[in-house]
TIZA-772182 format. One record per residue (C-alpha): residue number from 0; residue in one letter; x negated, y negated, z negated. Coordinates in steps of 0.05 Angstrom, whole numbers, plus 32768, in hexadecimal, padded with zeros to 4 digits. Example, Ala and Ser with C-alpha at 12.3 -4.5 7.8 and 13.67 -1.06 7.14 Angstrom:
BEGIN
   num   residu      u      v      w
     0        A   7F0A   805A   7F64
     1        S   7EEF   8015   7F71
***
This chain:
BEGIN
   num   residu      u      v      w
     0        X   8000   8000   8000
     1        X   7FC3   7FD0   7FE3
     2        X   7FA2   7FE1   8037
     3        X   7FE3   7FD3   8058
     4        X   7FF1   7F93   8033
     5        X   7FB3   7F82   8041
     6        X   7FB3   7F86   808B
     7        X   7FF4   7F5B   8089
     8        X   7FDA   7F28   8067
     9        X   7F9C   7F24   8090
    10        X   7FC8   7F23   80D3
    11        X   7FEF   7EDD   80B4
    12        X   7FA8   7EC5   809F
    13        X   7F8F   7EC7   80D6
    14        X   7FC5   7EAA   8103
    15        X   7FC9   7E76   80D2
    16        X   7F7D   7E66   80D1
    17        X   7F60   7E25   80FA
    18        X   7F3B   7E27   8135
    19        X   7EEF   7E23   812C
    20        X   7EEE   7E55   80F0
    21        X   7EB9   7E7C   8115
    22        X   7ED3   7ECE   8122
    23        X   7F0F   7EC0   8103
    24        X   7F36   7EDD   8139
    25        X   7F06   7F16   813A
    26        X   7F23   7F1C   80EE
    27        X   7F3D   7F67   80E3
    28        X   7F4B   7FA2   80AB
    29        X   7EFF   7FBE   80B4
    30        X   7EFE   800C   80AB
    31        X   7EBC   8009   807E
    32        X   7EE1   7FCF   8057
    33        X   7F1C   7FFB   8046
    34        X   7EF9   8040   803C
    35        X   7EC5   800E   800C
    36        X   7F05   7FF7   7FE0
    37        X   7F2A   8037   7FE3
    38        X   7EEB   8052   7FC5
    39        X   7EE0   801B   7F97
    40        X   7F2A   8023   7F78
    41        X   7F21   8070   7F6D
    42        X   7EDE   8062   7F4B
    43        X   7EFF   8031   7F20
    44        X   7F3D   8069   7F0F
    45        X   7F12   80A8   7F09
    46        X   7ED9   8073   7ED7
    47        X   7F16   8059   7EAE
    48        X   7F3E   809F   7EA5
    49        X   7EF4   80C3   7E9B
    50        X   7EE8   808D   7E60
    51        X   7F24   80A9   7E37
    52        X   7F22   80ED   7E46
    53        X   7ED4   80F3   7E33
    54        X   7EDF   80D3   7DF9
    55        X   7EE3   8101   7DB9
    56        X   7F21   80EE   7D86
    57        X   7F15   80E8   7D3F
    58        X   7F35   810B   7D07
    59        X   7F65   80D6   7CF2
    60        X   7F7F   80D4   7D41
    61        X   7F8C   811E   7D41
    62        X   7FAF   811B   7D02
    63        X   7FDD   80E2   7D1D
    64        X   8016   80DF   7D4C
    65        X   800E   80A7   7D69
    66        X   7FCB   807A   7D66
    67        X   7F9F   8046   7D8F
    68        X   7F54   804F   7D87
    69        X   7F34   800C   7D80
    70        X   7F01   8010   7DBA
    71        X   7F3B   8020   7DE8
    72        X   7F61   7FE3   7DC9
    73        X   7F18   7FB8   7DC8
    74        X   7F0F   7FD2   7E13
    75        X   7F5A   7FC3   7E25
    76        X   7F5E   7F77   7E0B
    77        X   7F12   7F6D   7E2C
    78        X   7F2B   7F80   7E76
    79        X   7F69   7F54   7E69
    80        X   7F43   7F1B   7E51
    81        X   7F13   7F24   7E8E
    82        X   7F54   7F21   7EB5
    83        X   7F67   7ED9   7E9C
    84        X   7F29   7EBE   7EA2
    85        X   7F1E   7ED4   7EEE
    86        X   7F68   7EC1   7EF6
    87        X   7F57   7E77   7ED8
    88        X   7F18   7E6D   7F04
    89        X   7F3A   7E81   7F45
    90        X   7F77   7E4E   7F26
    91        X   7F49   7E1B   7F1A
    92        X   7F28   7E1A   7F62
    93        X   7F6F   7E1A   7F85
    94        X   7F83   7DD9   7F61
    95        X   7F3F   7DBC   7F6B
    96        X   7F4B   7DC3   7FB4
    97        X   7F9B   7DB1   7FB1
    98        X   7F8B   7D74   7F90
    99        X   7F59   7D67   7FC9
   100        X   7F83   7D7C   8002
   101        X   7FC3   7D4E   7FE1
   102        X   7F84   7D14   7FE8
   103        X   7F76   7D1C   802A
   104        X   7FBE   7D17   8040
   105        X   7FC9   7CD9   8016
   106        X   7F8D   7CBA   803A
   107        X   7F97   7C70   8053
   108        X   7F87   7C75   80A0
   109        X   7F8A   7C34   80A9
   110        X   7FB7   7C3D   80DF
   111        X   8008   7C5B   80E8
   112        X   8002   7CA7   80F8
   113        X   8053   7CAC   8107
   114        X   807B   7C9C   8143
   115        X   803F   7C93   8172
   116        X   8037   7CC4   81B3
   117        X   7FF2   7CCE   81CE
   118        X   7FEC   7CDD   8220
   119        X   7FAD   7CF8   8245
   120        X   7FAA   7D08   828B
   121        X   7F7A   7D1D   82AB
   122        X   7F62   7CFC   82E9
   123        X   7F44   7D2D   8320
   124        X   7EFC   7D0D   8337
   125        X   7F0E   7D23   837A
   126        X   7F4A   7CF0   837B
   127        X   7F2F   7CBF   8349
   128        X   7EE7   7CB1   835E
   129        X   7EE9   7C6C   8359
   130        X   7EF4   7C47   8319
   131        X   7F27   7C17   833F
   132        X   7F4E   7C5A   834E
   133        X   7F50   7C67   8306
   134        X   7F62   7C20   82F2
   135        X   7F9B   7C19   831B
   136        X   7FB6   7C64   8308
   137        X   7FB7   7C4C   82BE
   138        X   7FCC   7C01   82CE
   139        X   800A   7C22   82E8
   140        X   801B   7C49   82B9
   141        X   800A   7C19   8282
   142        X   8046   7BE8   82AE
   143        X   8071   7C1F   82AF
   144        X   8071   7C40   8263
   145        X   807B   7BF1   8250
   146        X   80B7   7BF5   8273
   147        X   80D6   7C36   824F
   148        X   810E   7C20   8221
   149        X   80FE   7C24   81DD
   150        X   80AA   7C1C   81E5
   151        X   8094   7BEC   81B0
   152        X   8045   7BEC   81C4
   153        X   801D   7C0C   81FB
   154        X   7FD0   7C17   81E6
   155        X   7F96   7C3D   820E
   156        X   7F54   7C4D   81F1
   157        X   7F16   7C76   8206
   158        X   7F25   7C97   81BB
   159        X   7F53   7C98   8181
   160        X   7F3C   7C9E   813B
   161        X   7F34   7CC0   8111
   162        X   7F20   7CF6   8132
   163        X   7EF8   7D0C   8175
   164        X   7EC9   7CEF   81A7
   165        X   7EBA   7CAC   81A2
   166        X   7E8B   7C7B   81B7
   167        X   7E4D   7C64   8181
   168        X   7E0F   7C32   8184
   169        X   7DD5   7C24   8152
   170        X   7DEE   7BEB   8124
   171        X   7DA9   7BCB   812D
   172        X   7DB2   7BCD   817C
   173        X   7DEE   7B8D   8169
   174        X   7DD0   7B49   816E
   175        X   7E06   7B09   8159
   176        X   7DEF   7AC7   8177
   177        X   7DC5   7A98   814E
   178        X   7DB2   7AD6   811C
   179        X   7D72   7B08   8116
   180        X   7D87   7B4B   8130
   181        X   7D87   7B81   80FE
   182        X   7D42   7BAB   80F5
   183        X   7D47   7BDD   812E
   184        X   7D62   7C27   8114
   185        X   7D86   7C07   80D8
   186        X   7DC6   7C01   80C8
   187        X   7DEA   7C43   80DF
   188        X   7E0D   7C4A   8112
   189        X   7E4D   7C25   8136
   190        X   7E8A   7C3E   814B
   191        X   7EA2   7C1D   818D
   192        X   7EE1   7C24   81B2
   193        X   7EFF   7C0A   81FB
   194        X   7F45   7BF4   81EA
   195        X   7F7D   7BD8   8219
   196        X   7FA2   7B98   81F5
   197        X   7FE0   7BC4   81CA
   198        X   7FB5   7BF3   81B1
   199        X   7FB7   7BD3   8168
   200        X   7FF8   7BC9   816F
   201        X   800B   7C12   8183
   202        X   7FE8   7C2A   8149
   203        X   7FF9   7BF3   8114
   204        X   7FB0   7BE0   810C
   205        X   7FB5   7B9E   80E2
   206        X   7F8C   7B6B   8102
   207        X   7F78   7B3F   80C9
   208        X   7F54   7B05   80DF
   209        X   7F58   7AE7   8122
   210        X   7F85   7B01   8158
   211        X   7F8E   7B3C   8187
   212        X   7F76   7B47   81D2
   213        X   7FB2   7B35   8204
   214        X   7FBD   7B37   8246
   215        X   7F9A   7AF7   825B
   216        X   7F5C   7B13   823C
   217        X   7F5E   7B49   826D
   218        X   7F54   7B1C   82A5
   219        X   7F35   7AE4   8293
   220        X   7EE7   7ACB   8297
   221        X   7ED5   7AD6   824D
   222        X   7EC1   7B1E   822D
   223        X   7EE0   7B24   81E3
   224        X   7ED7   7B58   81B1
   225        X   7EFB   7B63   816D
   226        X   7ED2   7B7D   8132
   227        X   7EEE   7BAA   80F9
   228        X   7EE7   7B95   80B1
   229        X   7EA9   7BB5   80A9
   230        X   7E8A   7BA0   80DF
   231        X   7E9A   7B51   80DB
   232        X   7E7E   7B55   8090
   233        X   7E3E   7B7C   80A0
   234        X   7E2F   7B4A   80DD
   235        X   7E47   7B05   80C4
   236        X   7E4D   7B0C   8078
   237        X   7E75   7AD2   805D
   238        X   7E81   7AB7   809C
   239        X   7EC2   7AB5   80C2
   240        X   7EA8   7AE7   8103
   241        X   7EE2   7ACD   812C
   242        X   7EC2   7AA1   8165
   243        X   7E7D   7AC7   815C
   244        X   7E56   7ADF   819A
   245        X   7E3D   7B25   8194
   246        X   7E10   7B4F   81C2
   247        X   7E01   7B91   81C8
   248        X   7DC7   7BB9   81DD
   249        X   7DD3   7BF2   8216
   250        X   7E02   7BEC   8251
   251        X   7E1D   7BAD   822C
   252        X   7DE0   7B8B   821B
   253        X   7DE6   7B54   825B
   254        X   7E2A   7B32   8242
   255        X   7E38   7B16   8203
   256        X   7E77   7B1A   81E0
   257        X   7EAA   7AF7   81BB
   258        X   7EC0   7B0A   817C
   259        X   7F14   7AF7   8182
   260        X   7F28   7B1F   8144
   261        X   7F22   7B4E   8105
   262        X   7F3E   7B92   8103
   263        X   7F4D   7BC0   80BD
   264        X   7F20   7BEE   80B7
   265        X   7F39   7C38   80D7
   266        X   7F1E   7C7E   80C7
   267        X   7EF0   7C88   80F9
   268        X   7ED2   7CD0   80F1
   269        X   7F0E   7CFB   80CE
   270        X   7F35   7CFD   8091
   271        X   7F03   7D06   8054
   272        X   7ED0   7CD6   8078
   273        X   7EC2   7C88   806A
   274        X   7ED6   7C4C   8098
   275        X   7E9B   7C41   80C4
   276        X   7E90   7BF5   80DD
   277        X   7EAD   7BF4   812E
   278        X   7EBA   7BCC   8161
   279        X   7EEB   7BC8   8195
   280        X   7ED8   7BB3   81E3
   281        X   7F13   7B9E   820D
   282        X   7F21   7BC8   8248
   283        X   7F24   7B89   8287
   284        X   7F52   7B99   82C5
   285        X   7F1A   7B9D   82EE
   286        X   7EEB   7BE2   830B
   287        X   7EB7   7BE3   82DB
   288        X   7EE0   7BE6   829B
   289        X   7EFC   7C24   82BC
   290        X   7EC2   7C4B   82BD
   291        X   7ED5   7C9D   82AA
   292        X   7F0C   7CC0   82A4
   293        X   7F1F   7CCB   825E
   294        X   7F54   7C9F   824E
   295        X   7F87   7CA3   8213
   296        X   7FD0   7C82   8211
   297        X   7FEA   7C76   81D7
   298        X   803B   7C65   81D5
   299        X   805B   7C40   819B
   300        X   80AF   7C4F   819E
   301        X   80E6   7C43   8173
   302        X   80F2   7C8C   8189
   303        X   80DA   7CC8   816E
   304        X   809A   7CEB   819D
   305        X   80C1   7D23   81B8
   306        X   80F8   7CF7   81D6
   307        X   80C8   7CC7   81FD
   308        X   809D   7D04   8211
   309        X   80CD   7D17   8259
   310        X   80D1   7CCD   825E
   311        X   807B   7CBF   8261
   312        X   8081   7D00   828B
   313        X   80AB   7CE7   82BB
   314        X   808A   7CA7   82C9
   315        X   803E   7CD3   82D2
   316        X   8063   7CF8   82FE
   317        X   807C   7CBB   832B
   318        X   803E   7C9C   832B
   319        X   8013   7CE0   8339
   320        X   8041   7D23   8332
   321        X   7FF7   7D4E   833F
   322        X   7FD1   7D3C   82FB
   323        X   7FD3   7D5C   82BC
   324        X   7FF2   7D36   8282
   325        X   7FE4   7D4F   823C
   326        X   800B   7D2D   8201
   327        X   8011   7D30   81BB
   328        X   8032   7D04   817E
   329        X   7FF3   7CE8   8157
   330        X   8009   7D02   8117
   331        X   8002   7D44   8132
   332        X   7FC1   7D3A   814B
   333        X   7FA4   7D26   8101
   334        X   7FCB   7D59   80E1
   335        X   7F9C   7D85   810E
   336        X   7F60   7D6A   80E4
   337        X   7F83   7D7D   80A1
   338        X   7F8A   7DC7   80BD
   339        X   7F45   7DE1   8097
   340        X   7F4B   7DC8   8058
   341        X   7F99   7DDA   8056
   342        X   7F82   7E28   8074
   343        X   7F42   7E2C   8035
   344        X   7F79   7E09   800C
   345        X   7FB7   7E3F   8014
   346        X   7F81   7E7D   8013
   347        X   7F67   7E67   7FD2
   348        X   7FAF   7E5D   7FB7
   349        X   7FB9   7E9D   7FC4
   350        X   7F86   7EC3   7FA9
   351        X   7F94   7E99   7F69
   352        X   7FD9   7EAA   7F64
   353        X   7FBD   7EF7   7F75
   354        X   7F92   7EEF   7F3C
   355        X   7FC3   7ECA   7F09
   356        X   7FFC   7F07   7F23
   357        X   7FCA   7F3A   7F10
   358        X   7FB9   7F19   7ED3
   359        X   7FF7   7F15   7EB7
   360        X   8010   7F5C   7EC6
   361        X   7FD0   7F6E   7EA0
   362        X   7FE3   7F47   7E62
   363        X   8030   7F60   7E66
   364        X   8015   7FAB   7E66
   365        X   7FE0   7FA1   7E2C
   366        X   8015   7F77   7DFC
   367        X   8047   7FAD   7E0C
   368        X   801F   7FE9   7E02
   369        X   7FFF   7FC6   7DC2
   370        X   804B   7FC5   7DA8
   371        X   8060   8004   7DB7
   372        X   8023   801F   7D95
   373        X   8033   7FEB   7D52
   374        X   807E   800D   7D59
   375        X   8074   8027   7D13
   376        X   804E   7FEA   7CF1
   377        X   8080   7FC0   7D10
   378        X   80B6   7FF1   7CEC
   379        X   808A   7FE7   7CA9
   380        X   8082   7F9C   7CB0
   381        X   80CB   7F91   7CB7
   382        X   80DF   7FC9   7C80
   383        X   80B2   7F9E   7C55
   384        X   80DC   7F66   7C5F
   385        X   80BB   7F3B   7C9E
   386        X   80F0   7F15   7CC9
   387        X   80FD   7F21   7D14
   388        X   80DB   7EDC   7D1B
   389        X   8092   7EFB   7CF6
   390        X   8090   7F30   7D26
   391        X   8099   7EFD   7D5A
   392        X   8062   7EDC   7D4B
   393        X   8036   7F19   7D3F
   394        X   803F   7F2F   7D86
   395        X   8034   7EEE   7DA1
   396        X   7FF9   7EDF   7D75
   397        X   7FD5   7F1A   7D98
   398        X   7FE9   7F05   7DDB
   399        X   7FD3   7EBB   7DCD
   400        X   7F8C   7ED4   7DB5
   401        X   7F83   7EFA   7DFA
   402        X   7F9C   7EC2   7E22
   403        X   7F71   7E8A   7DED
   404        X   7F32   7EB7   7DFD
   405        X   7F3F   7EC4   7E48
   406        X   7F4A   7E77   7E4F
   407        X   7F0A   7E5B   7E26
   408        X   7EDF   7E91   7E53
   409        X   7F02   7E82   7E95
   410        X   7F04   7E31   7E8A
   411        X   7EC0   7E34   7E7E
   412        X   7EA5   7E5D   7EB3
   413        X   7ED9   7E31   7EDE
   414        X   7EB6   7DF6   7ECE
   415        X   7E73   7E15   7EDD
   416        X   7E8A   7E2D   7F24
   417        X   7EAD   7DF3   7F38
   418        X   7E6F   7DC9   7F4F
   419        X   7E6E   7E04   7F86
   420        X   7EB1   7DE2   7FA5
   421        X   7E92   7D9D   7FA3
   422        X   7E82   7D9E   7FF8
   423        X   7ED0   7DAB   7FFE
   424        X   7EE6   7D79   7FD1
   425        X   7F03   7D33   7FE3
   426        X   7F08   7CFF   7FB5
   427        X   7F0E   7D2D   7F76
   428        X   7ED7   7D3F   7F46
   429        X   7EC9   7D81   7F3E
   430        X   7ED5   7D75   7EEA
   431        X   7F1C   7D56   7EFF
   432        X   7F3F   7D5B   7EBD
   433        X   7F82   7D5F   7EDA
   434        X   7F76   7DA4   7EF3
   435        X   7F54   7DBE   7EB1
   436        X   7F8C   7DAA   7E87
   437        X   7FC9   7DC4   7EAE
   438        X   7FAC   7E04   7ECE
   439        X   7F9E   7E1C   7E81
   440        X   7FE4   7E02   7E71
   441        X   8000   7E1F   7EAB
   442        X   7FDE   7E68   7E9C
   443        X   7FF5   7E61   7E4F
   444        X   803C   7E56   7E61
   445        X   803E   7E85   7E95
   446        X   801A   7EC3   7E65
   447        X   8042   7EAC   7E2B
   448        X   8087   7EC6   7E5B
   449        X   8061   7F09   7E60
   450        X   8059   7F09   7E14
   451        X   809A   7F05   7DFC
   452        X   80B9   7F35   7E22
   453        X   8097   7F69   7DFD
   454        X   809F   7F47   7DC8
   455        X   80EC   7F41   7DCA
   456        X   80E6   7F8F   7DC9
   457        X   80B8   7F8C   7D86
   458        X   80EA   7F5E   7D66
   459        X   8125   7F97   7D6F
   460        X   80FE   7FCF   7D53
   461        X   8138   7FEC   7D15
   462        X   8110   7FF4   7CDA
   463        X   8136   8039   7CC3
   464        X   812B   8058   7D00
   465        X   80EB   8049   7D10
   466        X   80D0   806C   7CD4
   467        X   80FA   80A3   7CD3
   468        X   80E4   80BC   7D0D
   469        X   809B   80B0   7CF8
***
């Protein structure tokens, strides 16, 4: 049952598992894996049964109906105790990475991630040779998206954060007019994007000083750039940037630039990395700013994705019915970058919950043997006078000491392991005392409902009978 189970589960792993988990398809129920662990759990039975039948019984057990040695009992609450601690380790490294996961999808983009379609086509070179060709293909269809009903913004962009290809420059290859340029290979990197004007408006990019790029900008005389955050405070440091001439080394190096605004910073490189300073070009309608292929639309509606979807389609198809058009809501598109940490996420989860199940049966089965083998002392205590309510607490009591011990070991050795998680970990410490407090809680309150079922049996033990039949 333990092999088949486990080649089910390993089927919805998989299919649920990312791409660029290397092998994973090649994932399967290895022979030598299951001969290994069928062997393994017959060891275990035949070591565990060997253990009390080697073991010789004293005089007082033979003369004794019923009777618990104490190295079984010693050996019994160890193995449970063991339990619980692996059982709060494996807890403690699920939350670790829930809490992180529930970070990451809380992150500030700096940018809307609903309601906005993204189109690619691809050009054919054969067709599209020239960059004119390609200009007018996508000046077309920029005209006619603008005039679908319902289209709020329509952006293009060589790349859209915060994920993917984009382009990058040394920060010490920028030069701003009247200023030293920064000491060459210093500074980091740049990110730099091609944008149409619409692009921050189609993806609710705040622009915070200055103004956007329009339509005038496109054909006029004067080359303007806008700067993120980052960037205007690195370059001109309590300065206003807007109005500042900027040149670049590279293919860019023979024009100089106009700074016309400030742009929020964006997540440039994925979801757990930091804003990197970047700067937006404005894509002219002339040849040269056509230059490649790769060109992303992005569609702002007042309509959900899936309804403007045959519309875009449509107006491709009028323009060029032969080239391939690939689309997809940007939401879905980051959600793609969340994929590993939500696959590591749900496959530690479950082995916790494996390990906290398996835990908890173990306690249930030692508290209930322990008070079927106290039948008689329970039968004693109560003859004696002790109230339903003392036996509760006996039972419990022992329960509580396995669980007390388990947890102290476990919480420990949690804390000792965690540091191992620290690479997967966004934005929570690997001490986070959130998850020490309520996964200890959790397991208390959980192995306190296996306790007192066994120890509602103790409490309605009959005294009389009991002891008659001992």
């Amino acid at each position: 049952m333990g092999l088949a189970t486990a080649r089910g589960l390993l089927a919805v792993f998989v299919s649920l598992a990312p791409t660029g988990i290397p092998f994973i398809s090649r994932a399967h129920l290895d022979l030598r894996i299951a001969v290994f662990t069928a062997v393994l759990s017959c060891m275990c039975g035949v070591t565990f049964g060997l253990a009390s039948a080697l073991q010789i019984p004293g005089l007082a057990t033979l003369n004794a109906k019923t009777s618990m040695s104490r190295s079984h009992a010693f050996l019994r609450r160890t193995l449970v105790t063991a339990q619980i601690a692996v059982s709060i380790i494996l807890l403690s490294g699920a939350a670790l990475l829930l809490r992180s996961f529930a970070r990451i999808e809380e992150q500030n983009l700096g940018m809307q991630t609903g309601g906005v379609l993204t189109v690619q086509v691809a050009l054919p070179w054969f067709r599209y040779s020239t960059n004119q060709r390609a200009m007018d293909f996508y000046l077309r269809l920029e005209a006619a998206l603008r005039r679908l009903p319902g289209i709020r913004a329509v952006g293009m962009a060589d790349s859209v954060p915060p994920g993917g290809w984009q382009g990058d420059f040394r920060y010490s290859d920028l030069g701003v007019q009247g200023k030293p340029r920064p000491v060459p290979g210093t500074g980091g990197t740049v990110v730099s994007r091609t944008v149409t004007p619409d692009y921050f408006r189609a993806l609710n990019i705040p622009i915070i000083r200055g103004r956007d790029f329009t339509d005038q900008d496109r054909t006029g005389n004067e080359s303007e750039v806008i700067l993120s955050r980052l960037l205007a405070a690195r370059l001109v440091p309590d300065e206003d940037p807007v109005g500042k001439r900027v040149q670049t080394a590279g293919p860019r190096s023979d024009a100089w630039f106009t700074v016309v605004g400030v742009a929020d910073n964006v997540k440039n490189s994925g979801l757990t990395e930091q804003s990197e300073p970047e700067i937006y070009f404005l894509r002219r309608s002339v040849g040269a700013d056509w230059n490649g292929n790769r060109l992303i639309v992005l569609i702002d509606s007042v309509m959900p994705p899936s309804t403007v979807e045959p519309w875009v389609r449509s107006e491709i198809a009028s323009i060029d019915p032969t080239v391939p058009v690939d689309m997809a809501p940007i939401k879905q598109i980051i959600g793609r970058l969340a994929d590993r940490p939500r696959f590591e996420t749900a496959l530690l989860a479950f082995f916790a919950f494996t390990g906290l199940v398996l835990a908890i049966v173990g306690l249930y089965g030692l508290i209930a043997f322990m008070t079927t083998q106290r039948t008689h002392e329970i039968g004693v205590r109560m003859a004696l006078g002790a109230t339903r309510g003392n036996i509760l607490c006996l039972i419990t009591g022992d329960g509580l000491r396995i669980v007390a011990t388990g947890g102290a070991l476990g919480l420990s050795s949690a804390l000792a392991i965690s540091r191992m998680l620290k690479a997967l970990l966004f934005q929570v410490s690997t001490y986070d005392p959130f998850t020490f407090i309520v996964v200890p809680v959790l397991l208390s309150l959980v192995a306190l409902v296996a306790i007192l079922i066994p120890a509602r049996t103790a409490m309605s033990v009959e005294p009389a009978v009991t002891l008659r039949a001992e």
